[in-house]
FIKOLZA-1660 file (N, C-alpha, C; in steps of 0.1 Angstrom, whole numbers, plus 5000, padded with zeros to 4 digits):
% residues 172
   i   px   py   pz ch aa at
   1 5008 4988 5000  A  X  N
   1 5000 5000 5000  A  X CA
   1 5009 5012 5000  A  X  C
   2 5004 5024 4991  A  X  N
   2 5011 5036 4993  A  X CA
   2 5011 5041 5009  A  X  C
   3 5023 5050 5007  A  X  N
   3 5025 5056 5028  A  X CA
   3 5014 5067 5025  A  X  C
   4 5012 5072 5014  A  X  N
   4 4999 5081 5016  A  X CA
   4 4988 5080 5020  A  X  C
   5 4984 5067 5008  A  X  N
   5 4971 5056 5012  A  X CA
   5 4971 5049 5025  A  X  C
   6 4978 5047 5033  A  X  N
   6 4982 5041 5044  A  X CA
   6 4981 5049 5059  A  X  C
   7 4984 5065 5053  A  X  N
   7 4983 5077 5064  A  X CA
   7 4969 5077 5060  A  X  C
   8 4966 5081 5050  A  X  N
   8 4948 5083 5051  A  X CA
   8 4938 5072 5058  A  X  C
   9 4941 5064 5053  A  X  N
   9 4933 5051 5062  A  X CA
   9 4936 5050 5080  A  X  C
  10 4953 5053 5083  A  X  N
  10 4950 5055 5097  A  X CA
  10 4947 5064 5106  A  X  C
  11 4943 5080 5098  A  X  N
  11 4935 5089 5098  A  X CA
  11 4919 5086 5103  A  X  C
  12 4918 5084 5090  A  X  N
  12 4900 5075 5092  A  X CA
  12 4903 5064 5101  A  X  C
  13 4905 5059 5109  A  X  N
  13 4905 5047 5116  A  X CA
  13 4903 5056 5129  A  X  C
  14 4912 5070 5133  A  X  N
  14 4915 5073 5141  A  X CA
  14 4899 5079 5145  A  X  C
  15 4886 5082 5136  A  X  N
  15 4877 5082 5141  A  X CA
  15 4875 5074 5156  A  X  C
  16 4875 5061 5153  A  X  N
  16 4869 5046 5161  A  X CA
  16 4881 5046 5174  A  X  C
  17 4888 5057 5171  A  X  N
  17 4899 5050 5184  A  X CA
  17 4895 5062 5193  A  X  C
  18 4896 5058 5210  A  X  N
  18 4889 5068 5220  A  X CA
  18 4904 5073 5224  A  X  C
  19 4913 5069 5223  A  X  N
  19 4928 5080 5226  A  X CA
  19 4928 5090 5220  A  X  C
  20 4922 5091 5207  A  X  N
  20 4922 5101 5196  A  X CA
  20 4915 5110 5197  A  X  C
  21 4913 5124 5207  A  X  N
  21 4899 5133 5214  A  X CA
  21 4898 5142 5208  A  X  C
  22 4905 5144 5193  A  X  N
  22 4902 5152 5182  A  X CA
  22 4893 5149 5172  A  X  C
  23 4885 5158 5167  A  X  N
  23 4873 5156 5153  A  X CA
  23 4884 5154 5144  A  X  C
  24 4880 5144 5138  A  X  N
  24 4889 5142 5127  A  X CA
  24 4885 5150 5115  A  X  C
  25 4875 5153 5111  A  X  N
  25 4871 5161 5101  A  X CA
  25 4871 5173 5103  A  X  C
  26 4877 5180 5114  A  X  N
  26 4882 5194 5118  A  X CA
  26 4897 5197 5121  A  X  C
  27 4903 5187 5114  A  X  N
  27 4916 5189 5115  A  X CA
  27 4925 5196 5110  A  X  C
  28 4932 5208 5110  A  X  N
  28 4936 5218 5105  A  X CA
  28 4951 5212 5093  A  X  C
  29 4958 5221 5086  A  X  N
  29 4965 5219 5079  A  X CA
  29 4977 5214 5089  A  X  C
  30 4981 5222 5100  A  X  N
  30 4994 5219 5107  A  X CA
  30 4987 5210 5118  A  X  C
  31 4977 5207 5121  A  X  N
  31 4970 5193 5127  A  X CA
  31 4978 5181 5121  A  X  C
  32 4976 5178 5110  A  X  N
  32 4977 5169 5099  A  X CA
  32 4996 5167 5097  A  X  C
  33 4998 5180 5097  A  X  N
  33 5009 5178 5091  A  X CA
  33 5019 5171 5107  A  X  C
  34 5016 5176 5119  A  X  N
  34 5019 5167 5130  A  X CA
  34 5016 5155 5130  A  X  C
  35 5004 5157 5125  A  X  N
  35 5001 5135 5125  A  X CA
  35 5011 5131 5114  A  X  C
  36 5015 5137 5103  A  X  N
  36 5023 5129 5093  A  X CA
  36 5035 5128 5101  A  X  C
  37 5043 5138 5106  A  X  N
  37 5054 5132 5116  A  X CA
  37 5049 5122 5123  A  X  C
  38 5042 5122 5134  A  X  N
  38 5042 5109 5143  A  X CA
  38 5041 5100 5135  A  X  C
  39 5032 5097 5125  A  X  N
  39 5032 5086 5112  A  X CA
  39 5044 5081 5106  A  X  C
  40 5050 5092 5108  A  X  N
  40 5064 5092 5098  A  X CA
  40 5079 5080 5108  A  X  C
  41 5071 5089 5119  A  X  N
  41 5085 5081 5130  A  X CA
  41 5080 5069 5138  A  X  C
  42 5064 5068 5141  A  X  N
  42 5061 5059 5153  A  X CA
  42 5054 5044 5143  A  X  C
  43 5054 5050 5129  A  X  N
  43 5036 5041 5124  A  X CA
  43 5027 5044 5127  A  X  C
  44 5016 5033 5122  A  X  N
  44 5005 5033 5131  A  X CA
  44 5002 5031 5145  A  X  C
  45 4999 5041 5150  A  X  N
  45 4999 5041 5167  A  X CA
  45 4983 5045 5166  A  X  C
  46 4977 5034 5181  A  X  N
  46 4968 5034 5185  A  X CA
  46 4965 5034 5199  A  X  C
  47 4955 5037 5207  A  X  N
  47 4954 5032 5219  A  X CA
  47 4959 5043 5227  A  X  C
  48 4969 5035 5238  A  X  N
  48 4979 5042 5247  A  X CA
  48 4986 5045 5243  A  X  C
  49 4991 5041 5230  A  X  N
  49 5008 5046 5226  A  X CA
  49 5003 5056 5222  A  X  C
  50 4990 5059 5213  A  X  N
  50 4992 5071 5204  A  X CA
  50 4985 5085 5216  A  X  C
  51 4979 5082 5226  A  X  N
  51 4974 5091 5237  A  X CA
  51 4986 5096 5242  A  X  C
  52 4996 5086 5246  A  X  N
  52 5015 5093 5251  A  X CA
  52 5020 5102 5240  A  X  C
  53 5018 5098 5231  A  X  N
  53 5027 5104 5222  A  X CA
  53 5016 5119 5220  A  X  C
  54 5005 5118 5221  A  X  N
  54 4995 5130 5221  A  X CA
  54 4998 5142 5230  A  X  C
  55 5003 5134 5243  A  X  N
  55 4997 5139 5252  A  X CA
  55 5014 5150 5251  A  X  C
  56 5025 5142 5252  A  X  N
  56 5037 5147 5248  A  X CA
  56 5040 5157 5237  A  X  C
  57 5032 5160 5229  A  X  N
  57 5035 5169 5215  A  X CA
  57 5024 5181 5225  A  X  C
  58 5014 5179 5231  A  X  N
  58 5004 5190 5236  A  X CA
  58 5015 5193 5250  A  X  C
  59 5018 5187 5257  A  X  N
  59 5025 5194 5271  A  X CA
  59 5038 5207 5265  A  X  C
  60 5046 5198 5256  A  X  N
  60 5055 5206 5246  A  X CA
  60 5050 5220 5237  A  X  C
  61 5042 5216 5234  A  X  N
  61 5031 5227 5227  A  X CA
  61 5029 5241 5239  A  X  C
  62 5023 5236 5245  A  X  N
  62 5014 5240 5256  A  X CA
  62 5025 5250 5269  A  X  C
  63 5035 5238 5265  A  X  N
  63 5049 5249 5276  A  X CA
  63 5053 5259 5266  A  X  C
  64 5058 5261 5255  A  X  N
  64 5063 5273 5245  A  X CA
  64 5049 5282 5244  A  X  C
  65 5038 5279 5240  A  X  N
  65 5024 5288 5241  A  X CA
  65 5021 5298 5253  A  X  C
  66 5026 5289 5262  A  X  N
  66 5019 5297 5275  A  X CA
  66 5032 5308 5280  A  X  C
  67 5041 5306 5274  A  X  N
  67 5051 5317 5275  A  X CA
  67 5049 5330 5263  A  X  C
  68 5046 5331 5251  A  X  N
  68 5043 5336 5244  A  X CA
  68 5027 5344 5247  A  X  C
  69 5020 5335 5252  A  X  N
  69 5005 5341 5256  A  X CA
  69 5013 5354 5269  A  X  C
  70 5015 5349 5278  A  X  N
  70 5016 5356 5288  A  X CA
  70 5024 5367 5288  A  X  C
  71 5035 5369 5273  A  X  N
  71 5043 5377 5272  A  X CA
  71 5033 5387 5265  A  X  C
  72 5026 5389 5266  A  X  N
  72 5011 5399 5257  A  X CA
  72 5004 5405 5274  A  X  C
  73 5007 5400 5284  A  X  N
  73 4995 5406 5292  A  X CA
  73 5002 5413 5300  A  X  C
  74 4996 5427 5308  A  X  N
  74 5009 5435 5318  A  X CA
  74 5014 5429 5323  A  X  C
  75 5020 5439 5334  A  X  N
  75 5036 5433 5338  A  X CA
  75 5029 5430 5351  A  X  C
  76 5013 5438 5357  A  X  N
  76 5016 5434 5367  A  X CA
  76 5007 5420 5370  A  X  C
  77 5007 5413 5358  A  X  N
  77 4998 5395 5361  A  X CA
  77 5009 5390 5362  A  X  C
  78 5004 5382 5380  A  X  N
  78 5019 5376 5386  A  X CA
  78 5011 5363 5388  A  X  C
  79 5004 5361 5379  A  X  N
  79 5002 5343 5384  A  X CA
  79 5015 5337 5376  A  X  C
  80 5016 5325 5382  A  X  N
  80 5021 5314 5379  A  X CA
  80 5016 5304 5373  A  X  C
  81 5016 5303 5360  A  X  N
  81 5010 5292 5353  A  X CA
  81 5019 5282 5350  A  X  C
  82 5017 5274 5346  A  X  N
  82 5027 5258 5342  A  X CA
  82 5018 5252 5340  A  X  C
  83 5019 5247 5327  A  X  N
  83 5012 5234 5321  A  X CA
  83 5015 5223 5330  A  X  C
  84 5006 5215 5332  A  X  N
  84 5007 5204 5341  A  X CA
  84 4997 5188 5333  A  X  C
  85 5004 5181 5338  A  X  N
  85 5003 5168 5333  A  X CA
  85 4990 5158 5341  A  X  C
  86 4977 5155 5340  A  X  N
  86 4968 5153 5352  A  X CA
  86 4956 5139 5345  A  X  C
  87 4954 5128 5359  A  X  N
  87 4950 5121 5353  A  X CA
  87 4936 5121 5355  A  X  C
  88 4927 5121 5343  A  X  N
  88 4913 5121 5345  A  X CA
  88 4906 5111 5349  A  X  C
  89 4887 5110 5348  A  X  N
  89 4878 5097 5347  A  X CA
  89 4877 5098 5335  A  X  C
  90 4873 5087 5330  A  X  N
  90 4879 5079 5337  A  X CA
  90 4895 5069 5328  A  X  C
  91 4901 5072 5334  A  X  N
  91 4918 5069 5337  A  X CA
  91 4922 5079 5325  A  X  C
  92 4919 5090 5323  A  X  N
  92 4923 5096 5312  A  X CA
  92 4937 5108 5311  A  X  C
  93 4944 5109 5302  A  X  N
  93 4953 5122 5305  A  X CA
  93 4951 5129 5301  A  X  C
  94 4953 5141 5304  A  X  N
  94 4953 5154 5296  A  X CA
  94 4965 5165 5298  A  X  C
  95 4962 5174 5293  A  X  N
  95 4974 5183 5295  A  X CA
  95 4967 5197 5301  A  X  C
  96 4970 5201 5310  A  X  N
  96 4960 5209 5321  A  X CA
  96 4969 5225 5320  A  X  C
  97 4960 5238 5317  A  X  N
  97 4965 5249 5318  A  X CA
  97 4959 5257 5326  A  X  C
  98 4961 5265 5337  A  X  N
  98 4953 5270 5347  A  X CA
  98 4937 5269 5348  A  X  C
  99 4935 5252 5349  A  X  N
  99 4924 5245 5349  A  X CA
  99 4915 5240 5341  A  X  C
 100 4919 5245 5327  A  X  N
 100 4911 5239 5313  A  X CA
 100 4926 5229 5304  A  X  C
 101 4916 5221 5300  A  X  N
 101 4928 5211 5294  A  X CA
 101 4926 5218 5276  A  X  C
 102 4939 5212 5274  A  X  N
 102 4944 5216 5263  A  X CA
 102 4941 5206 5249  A  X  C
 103 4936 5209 5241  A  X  N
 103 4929 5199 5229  A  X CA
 103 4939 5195 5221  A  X  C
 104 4947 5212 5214  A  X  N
 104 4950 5211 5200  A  X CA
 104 4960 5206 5200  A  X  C
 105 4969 5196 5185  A  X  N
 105 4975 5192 5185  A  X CA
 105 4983 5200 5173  A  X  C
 106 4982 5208 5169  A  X  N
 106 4994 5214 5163  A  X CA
 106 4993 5229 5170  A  X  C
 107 5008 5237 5165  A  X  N
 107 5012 5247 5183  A  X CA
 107 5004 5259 5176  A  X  C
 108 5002 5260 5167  A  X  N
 108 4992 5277 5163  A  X CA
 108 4978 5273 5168  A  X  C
 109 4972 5262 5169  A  X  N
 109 4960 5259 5175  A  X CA
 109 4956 5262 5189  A  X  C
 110 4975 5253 5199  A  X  N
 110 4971 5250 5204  A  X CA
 110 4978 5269 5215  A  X  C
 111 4984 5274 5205  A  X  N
 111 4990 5287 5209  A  X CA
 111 4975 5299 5213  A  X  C
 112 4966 5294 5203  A  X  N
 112 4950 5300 5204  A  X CA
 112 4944 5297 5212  A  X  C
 113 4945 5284 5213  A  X  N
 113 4931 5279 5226  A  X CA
 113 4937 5283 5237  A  X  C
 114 4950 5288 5243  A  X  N
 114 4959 5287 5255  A  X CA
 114 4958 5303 5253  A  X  C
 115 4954 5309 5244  A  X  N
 115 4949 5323 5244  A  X CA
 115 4938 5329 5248  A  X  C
 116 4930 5323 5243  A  X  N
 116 4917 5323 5247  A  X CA
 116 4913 5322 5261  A  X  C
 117 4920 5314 5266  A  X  N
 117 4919 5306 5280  A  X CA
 117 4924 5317 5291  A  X  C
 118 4935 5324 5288  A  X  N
 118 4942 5330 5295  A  X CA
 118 4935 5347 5295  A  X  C
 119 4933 5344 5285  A  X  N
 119 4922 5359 5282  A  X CA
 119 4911 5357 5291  A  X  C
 120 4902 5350 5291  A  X  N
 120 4893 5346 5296  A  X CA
 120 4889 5346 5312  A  X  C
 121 4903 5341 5315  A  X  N
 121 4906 5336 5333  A  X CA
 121 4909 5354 5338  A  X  C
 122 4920 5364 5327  A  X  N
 122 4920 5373 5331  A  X CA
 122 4908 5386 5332  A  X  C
 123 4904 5382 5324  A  X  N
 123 4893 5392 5325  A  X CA
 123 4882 5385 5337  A  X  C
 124 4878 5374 5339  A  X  N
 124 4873 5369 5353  A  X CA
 124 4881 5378 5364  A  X  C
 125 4895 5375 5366  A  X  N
 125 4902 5382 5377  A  X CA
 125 4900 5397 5380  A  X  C
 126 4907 5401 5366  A  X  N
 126 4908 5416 5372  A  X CA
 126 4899 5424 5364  A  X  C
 127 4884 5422 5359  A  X  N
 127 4875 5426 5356  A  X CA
 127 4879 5436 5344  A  X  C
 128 4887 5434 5333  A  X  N
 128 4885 5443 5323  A  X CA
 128 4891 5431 5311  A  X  C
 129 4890 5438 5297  A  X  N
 129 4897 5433 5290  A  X CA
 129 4906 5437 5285  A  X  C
 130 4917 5423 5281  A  X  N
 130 4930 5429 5274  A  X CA
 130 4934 5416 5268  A  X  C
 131 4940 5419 5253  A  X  N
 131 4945 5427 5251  A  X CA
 131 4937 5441 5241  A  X  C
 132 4937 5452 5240  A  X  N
 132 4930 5457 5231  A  X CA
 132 4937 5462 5219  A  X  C
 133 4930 5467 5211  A  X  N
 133 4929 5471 5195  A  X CA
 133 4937 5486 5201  A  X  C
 134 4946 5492 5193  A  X  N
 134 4951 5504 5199  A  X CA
 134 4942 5517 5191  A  X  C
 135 4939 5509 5182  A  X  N
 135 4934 5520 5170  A  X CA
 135 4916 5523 5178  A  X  C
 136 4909 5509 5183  A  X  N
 136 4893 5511 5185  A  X CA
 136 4893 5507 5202  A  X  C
 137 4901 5507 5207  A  X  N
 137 4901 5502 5221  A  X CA
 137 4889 5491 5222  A  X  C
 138 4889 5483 5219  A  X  N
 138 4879 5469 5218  A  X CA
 138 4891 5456 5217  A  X  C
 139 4886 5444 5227  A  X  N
 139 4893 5434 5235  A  X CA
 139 4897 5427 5219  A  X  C
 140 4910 5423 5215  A  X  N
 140 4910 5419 5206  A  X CA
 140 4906 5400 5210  A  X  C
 141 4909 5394 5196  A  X  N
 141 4905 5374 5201  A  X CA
 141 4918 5370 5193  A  X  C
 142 4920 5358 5198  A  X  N
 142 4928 5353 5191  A  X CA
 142 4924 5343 5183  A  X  C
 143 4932 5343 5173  A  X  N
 143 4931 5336 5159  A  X CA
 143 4934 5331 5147  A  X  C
 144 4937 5320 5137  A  X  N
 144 4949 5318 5132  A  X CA
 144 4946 5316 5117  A  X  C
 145 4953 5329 5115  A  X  N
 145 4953 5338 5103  A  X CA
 145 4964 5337 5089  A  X  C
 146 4964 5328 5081  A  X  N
 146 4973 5324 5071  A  X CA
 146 4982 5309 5078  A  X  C
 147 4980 5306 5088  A  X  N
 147 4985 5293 5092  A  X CA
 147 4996 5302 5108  A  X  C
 148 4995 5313 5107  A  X  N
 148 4997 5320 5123  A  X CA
 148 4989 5326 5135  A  X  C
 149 4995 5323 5143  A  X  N
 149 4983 5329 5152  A  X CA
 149 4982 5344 5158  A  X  C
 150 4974 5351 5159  A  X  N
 150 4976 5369 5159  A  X CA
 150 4963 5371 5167  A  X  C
 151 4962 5383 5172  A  X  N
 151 4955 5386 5179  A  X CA
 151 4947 5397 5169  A  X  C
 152 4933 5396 5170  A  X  N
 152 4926 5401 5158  A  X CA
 152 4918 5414 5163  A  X  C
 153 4911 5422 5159  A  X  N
 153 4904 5430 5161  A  X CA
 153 4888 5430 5156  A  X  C
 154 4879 5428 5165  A  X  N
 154 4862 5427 5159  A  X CA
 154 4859 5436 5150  A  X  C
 155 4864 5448 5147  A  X  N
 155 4860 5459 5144  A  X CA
 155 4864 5461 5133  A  X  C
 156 4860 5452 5121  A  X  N
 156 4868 5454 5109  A  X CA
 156 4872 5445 5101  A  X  C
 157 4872 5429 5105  A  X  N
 157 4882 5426 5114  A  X CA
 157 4893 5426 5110  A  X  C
 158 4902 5432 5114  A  X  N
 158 4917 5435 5112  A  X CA
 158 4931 5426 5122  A  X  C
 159 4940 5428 5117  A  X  N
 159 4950 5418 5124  A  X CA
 159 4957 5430 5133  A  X  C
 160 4959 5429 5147  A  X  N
 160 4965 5437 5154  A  X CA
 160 4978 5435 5156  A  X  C
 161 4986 5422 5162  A  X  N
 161 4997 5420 5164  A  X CA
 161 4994 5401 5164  A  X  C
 162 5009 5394 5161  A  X  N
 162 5014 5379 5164  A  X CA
 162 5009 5378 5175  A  X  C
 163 5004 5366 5183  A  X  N
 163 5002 5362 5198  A  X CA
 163 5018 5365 5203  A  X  C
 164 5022 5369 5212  A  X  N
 164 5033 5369 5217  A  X CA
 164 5040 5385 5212  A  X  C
 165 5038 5394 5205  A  X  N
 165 5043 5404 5201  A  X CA
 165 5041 5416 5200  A  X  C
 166 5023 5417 5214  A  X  N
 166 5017 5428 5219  A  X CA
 166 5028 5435 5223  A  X  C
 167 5026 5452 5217  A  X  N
 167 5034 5463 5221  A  X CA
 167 5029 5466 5235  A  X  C
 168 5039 5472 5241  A  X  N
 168 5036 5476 5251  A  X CA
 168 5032 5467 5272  A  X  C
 169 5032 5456 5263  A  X  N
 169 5027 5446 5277  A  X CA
 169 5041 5443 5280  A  X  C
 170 5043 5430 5286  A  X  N
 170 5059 5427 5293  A  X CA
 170 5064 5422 5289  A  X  C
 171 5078 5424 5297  A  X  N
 171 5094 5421 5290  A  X CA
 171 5087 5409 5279  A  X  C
 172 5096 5410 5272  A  X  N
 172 5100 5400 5263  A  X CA
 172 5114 5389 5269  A  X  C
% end
């Protein structure tokens, strides 16, 4: 069988497998293109092997993301975040970021969802939004725009800044 024909088939297979907590039919370009690496180096993985190997490409993900997210918010958000490793029900893993777990499997996805998240928890905290639009002062979203992820503006919608390259918020 072709290794093409052979990725696509254990694509579609990956429907029927419960390690696999992604829609397969919503799978983005750099989704896919991560599954062809693991494809490329592990084979066909299923089960546990391919939930470890899941779970390890998202904690990795998810540590580089959460440094880039937080480099966008002021200087004076002194939480401490760290991705953490945690086992569910039932017996499940996931990859845990100040209390929501983490889905995506490629890092502009999972750079968004770890955006959103962080946006989200801060504006619960300290009652306002940020990051904003400098031009319309409105909370921008994050979003991933040509295969990057940026922080967008409702108002137009226009691209404001990279996740991670907000003017004005902390050190870099």
């Amino acid at each position: 069988m072709n290794p093409d024909d052979e990725f696509a088939q254990w694509i579609s297979l990956l429907r029927e497998d419960e390690a696999f907590d992604a829609e397969v039919d919503r799978l983005g370009t750099e989704a896919i293109t991560e599954l062809r690496r693991i494809y490329a180096e592990d084979g066909l993985l299923f089960g546990d092997d391919l939930r470890r190997r899941l779970l390890a490409l998202r904690f990795a993900h998810a540590e580089q993301a959460l440094r880039l997210v937080l480099s966008d918010f002021p200087d004076a958000l002194d939480w401490y975040i760290a991705p953490t490793v945690s086992m569910g029900e039932p017996a499940r893993e996931g990859v845990v970021v100040h209390g929501w777990e983490v889905f995506g499997i490629g890092f502009q996805d999972t750079l968004v969802e770890i955006a959103a998240g962080i946006q989200g928890d801060y504006i619960d905290e300290f009652w306002r939004v940020w990051p904003l639009c400098p031009g319309h002062r409105l909370g921008l979203k994050p979003d991933v725009l040509n295969g990057v992820s940026v922080w967008m503006c409702g108002s137009g919608p226009h691209e404001v800044a990279r996740i991670g390259k907000i003017e004005g918020s902390r050190r870099r």
